[in-house]
Backbone bond lengths (Angstrom), bond angles and torsions (degrees), N, CA, C in turn:
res aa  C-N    CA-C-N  psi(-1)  N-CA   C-N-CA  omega(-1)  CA-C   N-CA-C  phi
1 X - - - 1.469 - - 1.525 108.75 -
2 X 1.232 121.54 78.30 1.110 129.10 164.84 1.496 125.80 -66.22
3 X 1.790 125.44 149.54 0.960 128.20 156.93 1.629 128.82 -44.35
4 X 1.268 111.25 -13.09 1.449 101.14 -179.03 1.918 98.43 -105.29
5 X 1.489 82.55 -22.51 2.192 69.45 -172.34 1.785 95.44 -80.14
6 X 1.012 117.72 -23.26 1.941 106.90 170.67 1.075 115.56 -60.80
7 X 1.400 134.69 -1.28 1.534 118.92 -146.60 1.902 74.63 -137.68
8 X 0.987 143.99 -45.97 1.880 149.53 135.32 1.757 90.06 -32.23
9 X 0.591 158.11 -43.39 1.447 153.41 -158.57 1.821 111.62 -89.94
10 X 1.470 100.84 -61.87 1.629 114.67 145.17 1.269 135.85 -25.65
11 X 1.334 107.55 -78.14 1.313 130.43 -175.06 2.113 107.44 -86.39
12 X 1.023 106.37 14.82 1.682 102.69 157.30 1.575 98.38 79.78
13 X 1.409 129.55 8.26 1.366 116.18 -168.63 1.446 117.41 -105.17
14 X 1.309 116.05 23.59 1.787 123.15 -168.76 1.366 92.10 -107.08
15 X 1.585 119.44 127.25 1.449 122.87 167.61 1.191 114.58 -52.38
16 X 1.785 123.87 155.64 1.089 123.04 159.54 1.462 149.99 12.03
17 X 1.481 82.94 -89.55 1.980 99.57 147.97 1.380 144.84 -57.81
18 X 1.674 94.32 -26.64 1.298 85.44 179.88 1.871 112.85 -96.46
19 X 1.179 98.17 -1.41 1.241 111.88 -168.50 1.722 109.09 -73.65
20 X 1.357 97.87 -46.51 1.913 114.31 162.56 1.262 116.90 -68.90
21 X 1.473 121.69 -33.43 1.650 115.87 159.53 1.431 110.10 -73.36
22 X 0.935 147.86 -29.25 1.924 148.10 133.72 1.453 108.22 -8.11
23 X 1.293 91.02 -74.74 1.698 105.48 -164.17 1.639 107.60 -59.02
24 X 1.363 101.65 -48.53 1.883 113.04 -171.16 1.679 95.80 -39.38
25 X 1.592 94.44 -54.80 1.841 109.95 -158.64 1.879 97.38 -60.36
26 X 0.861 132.37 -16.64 1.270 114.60 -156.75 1.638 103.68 -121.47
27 X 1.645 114.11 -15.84 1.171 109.53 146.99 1.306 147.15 -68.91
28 X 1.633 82.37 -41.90 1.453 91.56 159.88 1.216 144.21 -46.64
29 X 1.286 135.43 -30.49 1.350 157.49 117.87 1.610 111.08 -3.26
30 X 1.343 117.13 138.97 1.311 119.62 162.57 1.325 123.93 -56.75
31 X 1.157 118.95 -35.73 1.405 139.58 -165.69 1.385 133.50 -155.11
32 X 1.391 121.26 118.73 1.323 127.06 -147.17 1.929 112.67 -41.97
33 X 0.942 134.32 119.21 1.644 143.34 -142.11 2.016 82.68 -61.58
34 X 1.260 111.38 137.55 1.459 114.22 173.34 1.392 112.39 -99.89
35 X 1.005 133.11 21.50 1.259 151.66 152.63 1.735 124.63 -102.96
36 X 1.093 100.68 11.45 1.701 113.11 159.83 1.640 102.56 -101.37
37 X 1.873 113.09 -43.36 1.444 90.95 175.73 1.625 137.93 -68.64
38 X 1.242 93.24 -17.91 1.841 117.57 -176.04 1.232 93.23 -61.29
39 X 1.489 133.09 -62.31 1.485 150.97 -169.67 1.449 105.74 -46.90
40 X 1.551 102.96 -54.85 1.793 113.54 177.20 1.609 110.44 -69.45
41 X 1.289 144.83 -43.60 0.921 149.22 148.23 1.366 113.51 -28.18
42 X 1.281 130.26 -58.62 1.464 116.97 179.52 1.797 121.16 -95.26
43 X 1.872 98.76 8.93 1.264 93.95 171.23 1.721 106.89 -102.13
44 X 0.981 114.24 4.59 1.900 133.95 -178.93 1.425 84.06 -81.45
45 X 1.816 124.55 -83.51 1.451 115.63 174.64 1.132 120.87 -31.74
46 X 1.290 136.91 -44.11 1.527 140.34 -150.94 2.027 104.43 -72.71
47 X 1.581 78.49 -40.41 1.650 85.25 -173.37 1.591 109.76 -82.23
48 X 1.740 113.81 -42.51 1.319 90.84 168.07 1.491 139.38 -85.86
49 X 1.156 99.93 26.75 1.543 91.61 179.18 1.575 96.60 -132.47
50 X 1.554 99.05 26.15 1.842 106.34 160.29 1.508 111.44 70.62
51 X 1.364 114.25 38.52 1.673 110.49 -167.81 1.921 99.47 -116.71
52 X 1.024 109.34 16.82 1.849 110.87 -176.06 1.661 93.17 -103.42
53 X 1.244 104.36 168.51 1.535 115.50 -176.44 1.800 103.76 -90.60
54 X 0.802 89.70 149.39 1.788 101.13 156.28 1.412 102.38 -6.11
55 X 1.208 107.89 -95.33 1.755 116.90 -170.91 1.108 117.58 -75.94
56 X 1.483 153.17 -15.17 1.030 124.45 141.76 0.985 134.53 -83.98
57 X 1.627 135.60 11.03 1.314 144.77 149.48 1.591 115.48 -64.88
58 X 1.816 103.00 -39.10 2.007 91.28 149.81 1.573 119.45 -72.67
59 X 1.283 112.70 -46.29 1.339 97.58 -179.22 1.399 115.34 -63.68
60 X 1.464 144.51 10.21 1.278 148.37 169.63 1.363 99.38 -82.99
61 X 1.171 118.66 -36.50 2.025 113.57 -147.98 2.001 78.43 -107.56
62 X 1.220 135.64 -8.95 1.286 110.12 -139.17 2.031 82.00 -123.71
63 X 1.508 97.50 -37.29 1.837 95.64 178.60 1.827 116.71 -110.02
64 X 1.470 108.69 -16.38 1.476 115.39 175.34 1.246 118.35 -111.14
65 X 1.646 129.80 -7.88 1.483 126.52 140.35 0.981 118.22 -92.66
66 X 1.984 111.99 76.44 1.550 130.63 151.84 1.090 148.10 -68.36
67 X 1.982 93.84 -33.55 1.330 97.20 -161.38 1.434 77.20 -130.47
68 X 1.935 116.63 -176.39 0.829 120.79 141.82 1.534 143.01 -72.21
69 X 1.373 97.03 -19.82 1.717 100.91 169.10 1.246 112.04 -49.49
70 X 1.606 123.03 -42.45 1.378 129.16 -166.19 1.982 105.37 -83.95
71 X 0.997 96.61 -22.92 1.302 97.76 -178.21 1.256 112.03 -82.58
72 X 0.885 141.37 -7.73 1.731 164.40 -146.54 1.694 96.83 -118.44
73 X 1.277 102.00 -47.24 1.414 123.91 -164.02 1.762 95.25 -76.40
74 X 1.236 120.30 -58.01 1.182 94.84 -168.10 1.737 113.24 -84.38
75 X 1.473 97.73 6.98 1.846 90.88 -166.25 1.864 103.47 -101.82
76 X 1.615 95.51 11.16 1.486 100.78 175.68 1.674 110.73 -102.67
77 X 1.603 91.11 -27.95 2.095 94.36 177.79 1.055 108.00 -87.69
78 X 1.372 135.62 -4.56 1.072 130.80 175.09 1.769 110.17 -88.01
79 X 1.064 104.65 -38.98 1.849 114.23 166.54 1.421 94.85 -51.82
80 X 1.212 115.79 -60.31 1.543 120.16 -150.27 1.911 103.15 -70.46
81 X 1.742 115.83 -18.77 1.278 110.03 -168.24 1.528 108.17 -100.19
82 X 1.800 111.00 -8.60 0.803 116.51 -172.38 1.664 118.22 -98.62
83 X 1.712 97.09 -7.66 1.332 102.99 -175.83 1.896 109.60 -99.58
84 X 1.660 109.93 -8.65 1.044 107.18 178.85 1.507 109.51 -98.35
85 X 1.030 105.58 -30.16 1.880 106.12 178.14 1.166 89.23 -73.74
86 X 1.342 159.98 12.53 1.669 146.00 149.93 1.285 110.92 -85.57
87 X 1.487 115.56 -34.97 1.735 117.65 -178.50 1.356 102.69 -74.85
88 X 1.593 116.05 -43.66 1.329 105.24 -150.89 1.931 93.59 -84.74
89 X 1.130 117.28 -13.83 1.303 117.40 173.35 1.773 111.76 -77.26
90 X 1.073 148.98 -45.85 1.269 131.68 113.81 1.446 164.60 25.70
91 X 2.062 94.85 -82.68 1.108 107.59 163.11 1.850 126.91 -42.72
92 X 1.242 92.07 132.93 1.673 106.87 153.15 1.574 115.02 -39.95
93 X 1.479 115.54 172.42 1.136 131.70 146.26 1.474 144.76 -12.31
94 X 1.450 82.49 -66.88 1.861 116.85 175.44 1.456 102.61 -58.71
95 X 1.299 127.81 -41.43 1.248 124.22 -172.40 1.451 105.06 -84.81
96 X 1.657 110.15 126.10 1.307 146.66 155.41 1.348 119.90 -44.44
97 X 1.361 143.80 88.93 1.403 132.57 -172.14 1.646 97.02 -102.40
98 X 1.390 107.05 114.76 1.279 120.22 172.85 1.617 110.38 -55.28
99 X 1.409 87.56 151.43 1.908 89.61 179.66 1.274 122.47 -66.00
100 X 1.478 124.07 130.44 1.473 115.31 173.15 2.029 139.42 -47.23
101 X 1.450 93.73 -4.00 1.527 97.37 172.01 1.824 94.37 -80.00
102 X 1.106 144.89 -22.70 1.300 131.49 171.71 1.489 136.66 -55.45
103 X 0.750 101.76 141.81 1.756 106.56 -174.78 1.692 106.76 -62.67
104 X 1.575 110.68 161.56 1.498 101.83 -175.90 1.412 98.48 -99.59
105 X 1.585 127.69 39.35 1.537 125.85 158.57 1.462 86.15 -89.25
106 X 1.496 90.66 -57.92 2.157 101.44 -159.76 1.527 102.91 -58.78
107 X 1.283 122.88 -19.23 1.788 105.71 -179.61 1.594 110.01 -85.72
108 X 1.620 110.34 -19.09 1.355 113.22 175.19 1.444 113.81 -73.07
109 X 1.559 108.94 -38.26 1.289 95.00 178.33 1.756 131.04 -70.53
110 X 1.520 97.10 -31.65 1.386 110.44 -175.34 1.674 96.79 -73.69
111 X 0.910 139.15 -23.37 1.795 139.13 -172.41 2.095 90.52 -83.03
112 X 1.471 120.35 -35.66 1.437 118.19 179.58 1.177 116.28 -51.73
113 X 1.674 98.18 -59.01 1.692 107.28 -179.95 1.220 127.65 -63.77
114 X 1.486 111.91 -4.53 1.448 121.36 176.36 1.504 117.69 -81.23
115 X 1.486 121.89 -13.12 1.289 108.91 -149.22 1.686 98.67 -125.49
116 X 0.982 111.02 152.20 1.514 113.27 179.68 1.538 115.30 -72.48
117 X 1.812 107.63 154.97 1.645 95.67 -177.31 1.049 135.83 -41.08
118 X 1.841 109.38 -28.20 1.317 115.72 -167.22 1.482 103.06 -76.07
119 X 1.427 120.16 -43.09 1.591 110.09 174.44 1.033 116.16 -78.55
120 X 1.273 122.03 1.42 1.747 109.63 -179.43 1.556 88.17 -80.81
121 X 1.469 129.30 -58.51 1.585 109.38 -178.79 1.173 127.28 -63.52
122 X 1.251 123.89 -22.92 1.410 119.13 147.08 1.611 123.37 -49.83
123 X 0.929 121.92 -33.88 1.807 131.74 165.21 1.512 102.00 -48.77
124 X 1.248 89.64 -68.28 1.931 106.98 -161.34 1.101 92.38 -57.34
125 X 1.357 147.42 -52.85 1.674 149.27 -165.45 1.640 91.87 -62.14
126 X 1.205 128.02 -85.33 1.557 126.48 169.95 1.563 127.30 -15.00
127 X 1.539 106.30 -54.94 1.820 114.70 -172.02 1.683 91.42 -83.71
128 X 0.992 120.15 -30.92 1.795 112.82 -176.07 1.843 98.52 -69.16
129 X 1.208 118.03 -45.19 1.527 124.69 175.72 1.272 126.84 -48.91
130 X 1.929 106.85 -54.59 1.640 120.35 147.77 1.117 112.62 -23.88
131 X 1.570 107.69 -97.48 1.572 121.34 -169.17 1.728 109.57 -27.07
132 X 1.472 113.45 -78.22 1.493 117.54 162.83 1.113 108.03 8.10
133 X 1.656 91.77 -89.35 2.075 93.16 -161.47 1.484 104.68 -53.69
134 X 1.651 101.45 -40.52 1.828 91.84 -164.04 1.288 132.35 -39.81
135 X 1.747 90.05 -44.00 1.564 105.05 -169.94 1.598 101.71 -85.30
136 X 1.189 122.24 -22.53 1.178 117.80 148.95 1.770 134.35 -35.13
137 X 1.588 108.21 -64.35 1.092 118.69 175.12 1.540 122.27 -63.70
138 X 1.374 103.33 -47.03 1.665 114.79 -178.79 1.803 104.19 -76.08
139 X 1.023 114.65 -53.04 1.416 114.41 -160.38 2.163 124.81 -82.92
140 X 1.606 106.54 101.92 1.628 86.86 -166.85 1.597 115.95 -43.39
141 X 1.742 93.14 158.87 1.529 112.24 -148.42 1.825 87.58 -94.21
142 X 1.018 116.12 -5.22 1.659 110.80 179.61 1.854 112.18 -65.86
143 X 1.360 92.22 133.15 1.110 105.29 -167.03 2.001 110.59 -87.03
144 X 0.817 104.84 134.20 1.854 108.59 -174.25 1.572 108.56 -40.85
145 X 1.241 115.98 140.99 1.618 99.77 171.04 0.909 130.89 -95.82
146 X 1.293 130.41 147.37 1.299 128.40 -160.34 1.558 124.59 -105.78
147 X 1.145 115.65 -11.97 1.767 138.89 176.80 2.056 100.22 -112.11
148 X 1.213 78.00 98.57 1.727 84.47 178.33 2.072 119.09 -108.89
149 X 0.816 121.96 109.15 1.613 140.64 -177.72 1.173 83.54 -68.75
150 X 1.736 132.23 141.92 1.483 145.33 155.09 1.458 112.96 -118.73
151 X 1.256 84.46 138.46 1.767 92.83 162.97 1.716 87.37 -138.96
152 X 1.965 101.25 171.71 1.520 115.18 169.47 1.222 89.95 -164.25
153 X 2.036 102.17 119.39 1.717 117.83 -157.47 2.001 82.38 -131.83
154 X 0.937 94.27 142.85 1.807 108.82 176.69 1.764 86.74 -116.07
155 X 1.240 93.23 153.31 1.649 125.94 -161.20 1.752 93.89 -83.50
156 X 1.532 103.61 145.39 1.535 129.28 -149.47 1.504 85.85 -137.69
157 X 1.479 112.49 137.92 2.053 114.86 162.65 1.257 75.74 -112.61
158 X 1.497 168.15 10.01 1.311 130.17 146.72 1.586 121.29 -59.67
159 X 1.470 124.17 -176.04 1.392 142.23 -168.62 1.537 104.19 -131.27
160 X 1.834 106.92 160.62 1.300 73.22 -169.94 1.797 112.80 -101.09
161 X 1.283 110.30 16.66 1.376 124.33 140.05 1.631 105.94 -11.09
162 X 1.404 98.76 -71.25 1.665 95.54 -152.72 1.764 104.62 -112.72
163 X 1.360 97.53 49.57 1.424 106.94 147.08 1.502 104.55 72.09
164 X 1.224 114.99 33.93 1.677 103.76 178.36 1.040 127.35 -63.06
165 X 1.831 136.35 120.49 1.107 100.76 159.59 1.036 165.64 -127.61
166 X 1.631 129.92 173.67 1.625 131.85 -105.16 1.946 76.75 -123.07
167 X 1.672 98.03 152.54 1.367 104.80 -173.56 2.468 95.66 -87.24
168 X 0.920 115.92 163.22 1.412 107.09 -159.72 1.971 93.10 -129.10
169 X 1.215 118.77 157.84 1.488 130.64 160.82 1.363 117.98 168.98
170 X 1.444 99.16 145.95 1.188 109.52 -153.07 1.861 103.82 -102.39
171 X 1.102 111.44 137.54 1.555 114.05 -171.23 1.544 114.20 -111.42
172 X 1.735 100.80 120.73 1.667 91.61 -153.27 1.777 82.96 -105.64
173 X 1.630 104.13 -166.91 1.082 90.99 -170.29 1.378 137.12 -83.92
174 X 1.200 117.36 -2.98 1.422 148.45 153.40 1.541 133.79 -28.48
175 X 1.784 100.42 -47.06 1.154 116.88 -164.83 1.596 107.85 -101.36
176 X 1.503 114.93 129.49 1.348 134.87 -172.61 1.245 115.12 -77.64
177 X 0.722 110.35 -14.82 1.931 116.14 -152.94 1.351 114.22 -155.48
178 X 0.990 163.72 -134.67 1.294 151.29 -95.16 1.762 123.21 101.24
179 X 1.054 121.15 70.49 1.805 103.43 -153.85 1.555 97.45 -109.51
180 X 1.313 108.78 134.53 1.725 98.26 -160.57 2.027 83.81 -132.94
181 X 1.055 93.75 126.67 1.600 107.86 146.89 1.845 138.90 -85.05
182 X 1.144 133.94 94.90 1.490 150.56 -147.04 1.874 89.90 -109.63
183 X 1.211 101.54 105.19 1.479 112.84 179.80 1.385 95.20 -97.17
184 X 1.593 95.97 138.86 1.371 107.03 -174.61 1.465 115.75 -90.22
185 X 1.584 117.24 160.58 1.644 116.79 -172.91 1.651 87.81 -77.18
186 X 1.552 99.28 167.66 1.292 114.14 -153.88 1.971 99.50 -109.65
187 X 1.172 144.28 -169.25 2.231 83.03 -87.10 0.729 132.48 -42.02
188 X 1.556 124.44 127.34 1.506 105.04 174.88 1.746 140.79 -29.15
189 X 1.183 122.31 158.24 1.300 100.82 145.96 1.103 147.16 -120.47
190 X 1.768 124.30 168.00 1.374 141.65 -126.55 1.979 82.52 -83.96
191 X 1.357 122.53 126.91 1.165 139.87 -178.57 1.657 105.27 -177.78
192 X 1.338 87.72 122.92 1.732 111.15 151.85 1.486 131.26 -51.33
193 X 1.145 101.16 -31.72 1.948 116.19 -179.08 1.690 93.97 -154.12
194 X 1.128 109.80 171.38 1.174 137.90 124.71 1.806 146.54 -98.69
195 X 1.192 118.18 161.24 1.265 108.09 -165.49 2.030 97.34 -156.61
196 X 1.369 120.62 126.38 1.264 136.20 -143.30 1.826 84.85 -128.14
197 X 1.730 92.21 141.86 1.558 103.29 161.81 1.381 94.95 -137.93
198 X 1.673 107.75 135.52 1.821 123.32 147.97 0.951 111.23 -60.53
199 X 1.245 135.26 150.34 1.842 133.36 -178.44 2.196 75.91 -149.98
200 X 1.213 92.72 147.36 1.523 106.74 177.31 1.562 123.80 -139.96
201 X 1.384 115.64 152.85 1.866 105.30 -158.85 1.420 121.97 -38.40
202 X 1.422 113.81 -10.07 1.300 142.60 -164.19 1.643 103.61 -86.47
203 X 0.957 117.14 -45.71 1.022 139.45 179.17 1.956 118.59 106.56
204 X 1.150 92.96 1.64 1.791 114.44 -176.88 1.768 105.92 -76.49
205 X 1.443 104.15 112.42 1.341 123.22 178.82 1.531 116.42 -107.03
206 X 1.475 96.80 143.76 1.695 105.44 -175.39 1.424 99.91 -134.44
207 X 1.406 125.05 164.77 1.575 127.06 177.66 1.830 94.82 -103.22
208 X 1.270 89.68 140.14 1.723 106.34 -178.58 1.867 106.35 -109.83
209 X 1.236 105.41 146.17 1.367 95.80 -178.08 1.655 110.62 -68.73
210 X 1.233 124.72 140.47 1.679 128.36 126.75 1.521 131.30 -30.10
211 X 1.735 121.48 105.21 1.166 119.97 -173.82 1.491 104.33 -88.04
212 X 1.155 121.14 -27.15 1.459 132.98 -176.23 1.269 115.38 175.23
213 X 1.247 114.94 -175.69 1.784 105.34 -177.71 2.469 79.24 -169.75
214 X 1.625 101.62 155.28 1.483 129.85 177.42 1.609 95.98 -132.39
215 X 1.032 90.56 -167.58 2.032 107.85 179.93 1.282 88.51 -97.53
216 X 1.437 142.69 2.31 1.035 114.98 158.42 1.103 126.40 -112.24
217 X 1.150 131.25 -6.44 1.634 134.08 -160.00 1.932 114.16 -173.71
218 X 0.876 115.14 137.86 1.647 124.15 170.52 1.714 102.02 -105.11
219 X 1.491 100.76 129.31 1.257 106.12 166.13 2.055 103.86 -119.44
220 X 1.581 82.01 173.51 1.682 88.91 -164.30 2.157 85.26 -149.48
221 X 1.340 98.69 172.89 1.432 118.70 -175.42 1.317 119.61 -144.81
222 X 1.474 122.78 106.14 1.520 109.80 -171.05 1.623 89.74 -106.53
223 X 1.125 94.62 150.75 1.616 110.44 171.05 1.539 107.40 -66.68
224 X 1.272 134.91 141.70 1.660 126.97 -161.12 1.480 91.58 -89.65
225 X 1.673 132.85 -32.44 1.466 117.85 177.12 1.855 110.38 -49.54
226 X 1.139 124.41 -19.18 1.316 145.24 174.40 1.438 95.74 -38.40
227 X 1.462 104.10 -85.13 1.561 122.69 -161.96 1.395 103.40 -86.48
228 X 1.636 79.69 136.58 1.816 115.70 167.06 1.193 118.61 -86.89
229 X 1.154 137.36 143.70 1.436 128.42 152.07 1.858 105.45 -17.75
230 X 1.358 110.17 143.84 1.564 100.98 147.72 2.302 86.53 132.95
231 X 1.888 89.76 -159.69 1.464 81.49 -152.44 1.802 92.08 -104.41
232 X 1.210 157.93 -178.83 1.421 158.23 149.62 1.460 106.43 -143.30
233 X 1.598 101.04 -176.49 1.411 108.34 -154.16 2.037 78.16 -160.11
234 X 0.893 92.01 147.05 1.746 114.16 157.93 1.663 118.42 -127.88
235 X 1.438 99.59 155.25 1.325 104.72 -154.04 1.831 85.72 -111.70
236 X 1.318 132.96 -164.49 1.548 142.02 146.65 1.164 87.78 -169.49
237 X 1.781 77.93 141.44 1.745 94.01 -177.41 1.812 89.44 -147.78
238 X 1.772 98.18 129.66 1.487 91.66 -165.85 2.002 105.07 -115.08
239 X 1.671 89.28 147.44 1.552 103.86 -143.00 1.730 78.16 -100.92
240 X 2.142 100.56 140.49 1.303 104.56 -175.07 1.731 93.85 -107.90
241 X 1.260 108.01 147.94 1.432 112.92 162.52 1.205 130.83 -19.66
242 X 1.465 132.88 -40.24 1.518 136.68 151.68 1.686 121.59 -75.47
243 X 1.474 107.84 19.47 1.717 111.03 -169.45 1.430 127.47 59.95
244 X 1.042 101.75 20.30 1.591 100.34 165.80 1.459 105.06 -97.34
245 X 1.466 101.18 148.59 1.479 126.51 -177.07 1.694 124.51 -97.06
246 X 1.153 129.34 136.57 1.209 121.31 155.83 1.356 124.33 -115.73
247 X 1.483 148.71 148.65 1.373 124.46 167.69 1.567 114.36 -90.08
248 X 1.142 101.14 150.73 1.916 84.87 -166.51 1.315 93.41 -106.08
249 X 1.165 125.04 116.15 1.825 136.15 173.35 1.399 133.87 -14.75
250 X 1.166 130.29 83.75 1.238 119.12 150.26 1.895 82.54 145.44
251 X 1.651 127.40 -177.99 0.797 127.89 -151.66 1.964 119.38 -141.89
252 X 1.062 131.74 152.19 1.133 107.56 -156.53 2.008 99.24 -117.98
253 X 1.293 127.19 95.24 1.394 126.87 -161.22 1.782 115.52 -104.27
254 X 1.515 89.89 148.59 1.502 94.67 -158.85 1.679 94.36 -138.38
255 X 1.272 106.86 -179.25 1.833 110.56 167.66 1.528 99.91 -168.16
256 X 1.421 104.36 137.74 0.999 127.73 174.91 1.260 113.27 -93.58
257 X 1.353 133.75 126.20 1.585 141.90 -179.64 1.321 109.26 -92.90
């Protein structure tokens, strides 16, 4: 388990196989290998302080800003790298500036132990302020919904030509969201992610987020200001470890009353 195959492991670039021999190795383990986070830690630095190449600085933003955990993740080390290269640029004497081969966990910590209680809560008051705005600034301000409408529609190769039929619910005014479960054809298929399109009577399609997905089913959440009265269709199209797409056949149809 090398530093370069974690960071191919990360960033979406390990074939197939090797990607499941990845996974085997690290389950296998009692405990998730702590030398994948060290690796991620200095590949978060690497990218923000502009040190990745061309293509894996897209493949960073394009296969490792997936989720929001990760997005969270880098908009907190970046507070945190930006608030210590200001102290330690600053600092007096007394202050210890850890060596630059260190990670920006290990320079935060070694800049902690340096400082007396009173500035350590002065720190914590500051990096809690960072983060704030950050995730403020970077992260949309929409709040999760909390009134969720369900449906769970299994995939159709008819059109709606020929009368398919479409699972139905009615959205009163209450309900935020729309939360639909899309059961997958049986065996599933072999995909890294998934990736969902709205298509509307209109024929005008938008991509809806992914709430989660099992071996059995992908669910998704449309906001109910979304939907109009009328009939839709969802698409799945399943995303391979190197970003290539397939659409997987046939369509998943609903109507809103």
């Amino acid at each position: 388990m090398t530093d370069e195959r974690i960071i191919a492991y990360l960033l979406k670039e390990l074939p197939e196989g090797d990607l499941e021999r990845f996974e085997d190795e690290c389950f296998a383990q009692e405990e998730w290998p702590p030398q994948i986070n060290l690796v991620e830690e200095d590949l978060i630095e690497d990218y923000l302080r502009n040190e990745l190449t061309a293509e894996r600085r897209r493949r960073f933003e394009r296969n490792y800003l997936t989720t929001k955990a990760r997005e969270e993740r880098v908009v907190i080390a970046a507070a945190l790298l930006r608030y210590v290269d200001e102290r330690n640029a600053t600092s007096n004497a007394a202050v210890v500036v850890p060596p630059p081969a260190l990670t920006w966990a290990e320079r935060f910590r070694a800049f902690w132990h340096n400082q007396t209680w009173g500035l350590r809560a002065v720190t914590v008051v500051a990096v809690v302020a960072l983060i704030a705005g950050a995730l403020w600034f970077f992260i949309p301000h929409a709040s999760s919904p909390r009134t969720f409408a369900t449906l769970t529609l299994t995939i159709s190769n008819s059109n709606r030509a020929e009368g398919v039929q479409a699972g139905k619910v009615k959205l009163t005014p209450d309900v935020e969201a729309l939360k639909i479960s899309l059961m997958l054809p049986q065996p599933p298929p072999t995909a890294a992610r998934y990736r969902v399109e709205l298509e509307n009577d209109s024929g005008e399609t938008k991509s809806v987020e992914v709430a989660g997905k099992d071996t059995q089913s992908v669910s998704v959440a449309i906001p109910a200001a979304q939907l109009a009265q009328g009939q839709y269709a969802l698409k799945l199209f399943a995303v391979q470890t190197d970003g290539t797409e397939q659409r997987i056949n046939g369509s998943y149809f609903f109507i809103v009353d």
